[in-house]
C-alpha positions as CSV (number, residue, x, y, z in Angstrom):
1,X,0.0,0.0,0.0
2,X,1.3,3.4,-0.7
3,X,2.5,5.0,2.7
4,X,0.6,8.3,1.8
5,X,-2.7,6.1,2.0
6,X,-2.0,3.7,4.8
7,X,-4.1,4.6,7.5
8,X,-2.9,1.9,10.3
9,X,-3.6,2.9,13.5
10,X,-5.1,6.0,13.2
11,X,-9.1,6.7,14.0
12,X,-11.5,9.0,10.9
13,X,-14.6,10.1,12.0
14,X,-17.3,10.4,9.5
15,X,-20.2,12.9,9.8
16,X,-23.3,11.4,7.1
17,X,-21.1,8.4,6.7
18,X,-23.7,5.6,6.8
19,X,-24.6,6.7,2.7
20,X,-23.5,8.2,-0.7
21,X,-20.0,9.9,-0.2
22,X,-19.6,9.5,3.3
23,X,-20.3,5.7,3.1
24,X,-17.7,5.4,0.5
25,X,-14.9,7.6,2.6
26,X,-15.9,5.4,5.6
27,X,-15.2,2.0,3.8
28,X,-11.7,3.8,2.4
29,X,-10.8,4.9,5.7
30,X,-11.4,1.5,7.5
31,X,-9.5,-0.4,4.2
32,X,-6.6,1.7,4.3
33,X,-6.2,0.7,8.2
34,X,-8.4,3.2,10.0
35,X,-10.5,2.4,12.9
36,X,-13.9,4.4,12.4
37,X,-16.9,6.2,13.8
38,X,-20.5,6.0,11.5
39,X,-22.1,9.1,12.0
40,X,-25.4,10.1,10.6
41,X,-28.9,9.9,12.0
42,X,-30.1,6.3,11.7
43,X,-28.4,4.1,14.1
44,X,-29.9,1.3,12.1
45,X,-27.5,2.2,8.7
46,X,-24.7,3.6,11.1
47,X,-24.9,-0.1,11.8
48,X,-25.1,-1.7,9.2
49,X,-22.2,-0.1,7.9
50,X,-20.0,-0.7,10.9
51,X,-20.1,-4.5,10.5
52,X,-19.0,-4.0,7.1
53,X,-15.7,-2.2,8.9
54,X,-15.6,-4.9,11.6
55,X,-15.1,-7.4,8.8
56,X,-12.1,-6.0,7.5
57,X,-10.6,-6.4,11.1
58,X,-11.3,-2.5,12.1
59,X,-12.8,-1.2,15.2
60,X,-15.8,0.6,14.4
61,X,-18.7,2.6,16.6
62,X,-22.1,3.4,14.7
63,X,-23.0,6.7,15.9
64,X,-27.0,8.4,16.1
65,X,-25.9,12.5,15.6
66,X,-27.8,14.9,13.4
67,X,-24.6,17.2,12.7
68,X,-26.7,19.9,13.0
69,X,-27.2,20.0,16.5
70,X,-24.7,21.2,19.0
71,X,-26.1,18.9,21.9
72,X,-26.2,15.7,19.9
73,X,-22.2,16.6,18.5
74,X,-21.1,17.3,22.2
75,X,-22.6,13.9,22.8
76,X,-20.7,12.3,19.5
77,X,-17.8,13.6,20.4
78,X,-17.4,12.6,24.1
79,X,-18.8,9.2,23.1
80,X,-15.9,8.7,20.6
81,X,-13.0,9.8,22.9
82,X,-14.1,7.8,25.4
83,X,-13.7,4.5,22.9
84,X,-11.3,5.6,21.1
85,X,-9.3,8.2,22.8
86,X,-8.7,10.4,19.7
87,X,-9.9,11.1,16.6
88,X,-7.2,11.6,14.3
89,X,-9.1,12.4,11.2
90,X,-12.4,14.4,10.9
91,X,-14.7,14.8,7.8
92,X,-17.4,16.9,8.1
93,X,-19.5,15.6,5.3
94,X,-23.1,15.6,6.6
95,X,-25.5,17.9,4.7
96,X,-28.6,19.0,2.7
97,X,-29.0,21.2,-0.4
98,X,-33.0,21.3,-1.6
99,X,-33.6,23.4,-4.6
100,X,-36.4,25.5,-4.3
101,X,-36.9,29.1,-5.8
102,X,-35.8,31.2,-3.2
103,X,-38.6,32.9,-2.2
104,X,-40.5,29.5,-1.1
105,X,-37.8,29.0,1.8
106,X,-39.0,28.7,5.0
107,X,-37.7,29.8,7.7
108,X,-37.5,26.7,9.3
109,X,-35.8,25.1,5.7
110,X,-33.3,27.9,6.0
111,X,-32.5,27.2,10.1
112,X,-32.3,23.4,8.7
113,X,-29.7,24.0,6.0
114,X,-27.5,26.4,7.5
115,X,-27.4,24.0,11.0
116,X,-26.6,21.3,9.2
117,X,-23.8,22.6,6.5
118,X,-22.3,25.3,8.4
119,X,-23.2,25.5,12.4
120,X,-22.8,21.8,13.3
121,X,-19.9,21.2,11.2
122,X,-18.4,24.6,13.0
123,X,-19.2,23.0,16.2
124,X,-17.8,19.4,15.5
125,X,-14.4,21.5,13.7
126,X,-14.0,23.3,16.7
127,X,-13.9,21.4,20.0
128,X,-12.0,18.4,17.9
129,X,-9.6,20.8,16.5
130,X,-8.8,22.3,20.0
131,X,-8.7,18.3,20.8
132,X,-6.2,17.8,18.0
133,X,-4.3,20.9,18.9
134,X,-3.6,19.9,22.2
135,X,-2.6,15.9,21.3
136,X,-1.3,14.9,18.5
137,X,-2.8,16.5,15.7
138,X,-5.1,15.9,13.4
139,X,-6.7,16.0,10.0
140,X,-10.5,18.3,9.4
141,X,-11.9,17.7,6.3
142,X,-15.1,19.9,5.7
143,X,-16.6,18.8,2.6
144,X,-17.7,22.0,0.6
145,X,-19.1,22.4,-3.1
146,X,-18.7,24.4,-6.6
147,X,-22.0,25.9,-5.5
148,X,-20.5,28.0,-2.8
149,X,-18.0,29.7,-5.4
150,X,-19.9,29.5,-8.3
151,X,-23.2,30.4,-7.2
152,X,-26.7,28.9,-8.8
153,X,-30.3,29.5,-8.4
154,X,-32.6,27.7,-6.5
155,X,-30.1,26.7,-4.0
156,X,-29.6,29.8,-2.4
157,X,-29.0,28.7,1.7
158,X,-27.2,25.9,0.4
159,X,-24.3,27.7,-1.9
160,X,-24.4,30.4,0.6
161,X,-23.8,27.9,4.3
162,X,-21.3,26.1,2.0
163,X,-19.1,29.9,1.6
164,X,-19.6,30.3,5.5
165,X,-18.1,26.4,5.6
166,X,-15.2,27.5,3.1
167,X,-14.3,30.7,5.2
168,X,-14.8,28.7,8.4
169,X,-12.1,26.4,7.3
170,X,-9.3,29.0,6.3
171,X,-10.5,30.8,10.1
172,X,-9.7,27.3,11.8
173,X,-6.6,26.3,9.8
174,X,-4.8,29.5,11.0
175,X,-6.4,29.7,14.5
176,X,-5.2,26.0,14.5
């Protein structure tokens, strides 16, 4: 295995990691060596996806969060160091992009998308970077998209929590 890919020993949380994109870093992660943590809201698929890991000889914890809430992320996170002790990599990947025209956005649908692509991952970035800072350092991934530097209709709260993510992440990296 290339070195810059081997992932022995080290532990990657996973925010939305029981489907699509997150699913597929998860799997990566725990092939390359990583133990993981599952993250998304259904326990069920957060489970179903940790036996996968478990049967490539990893140590994996399913994990019930919605990223968008700082309770439930305070809760992930003390959960995770207290079985794993660290999390060496973290990938903020958990989010939500309806397209709607913009002036059918709730309120509510605008509270939603912004929690959950910007507030929670700020939350989760923070107190595990502090985490990281103090150990032995780290890895945050945020995942971000082309929509939050190449603007397009419909999508609005999504292109524009996905900026706040971007400049979040430049904020953390020299704070960190």
């Amino acid at each position: 295995m290339d070195p810059l890919f081997d992932f022995t020993g080290k532990v990657a949380l996973v925010t939305g990691g029981s489907r699509g994109l997150g699913y597929q870093m998860v799997k990566a992660f725990a092939a390359r060596g990583a133990d993981v943590i599952i993250s998304s809201r259904k326990l069920e698929a957060c489970e179903a996806v940790a036996e996968e890991c478990r049967a490539l000889g990893r140590r994996a914890l399913a994990a019930s969060c919605h990223a968008g809430r700082w309770d439930e992320i305070d809760q992930l996170i003390e959960a995770v160091y207290a079985e794993f002790g660290r999390i060496d990599i973290l990938v903020n990947n958990a989010g939500m992009g309806p397209r709607m025209p913009s002036h059918e956005v709730t309120e509510q649908l605008f509270d939603s998308v912004l929690n959950l692509n910007f507030k929670g991952p700020f939350r989760l970035a923070s107190q595990v970077a502090k985490r990281m800072a103090d150990g032995d350092g780290g890895c945050i991934i945020n995942v971000s998209s082309s929509g939050s530097l190449m603007p397009l209709p419909q999508v609005v709260p999504y292109g524009s929590s996905k900026a706040a993510l971007n400049a979040m992440s430049v904020s953390l990296a020299a704070e960190y």
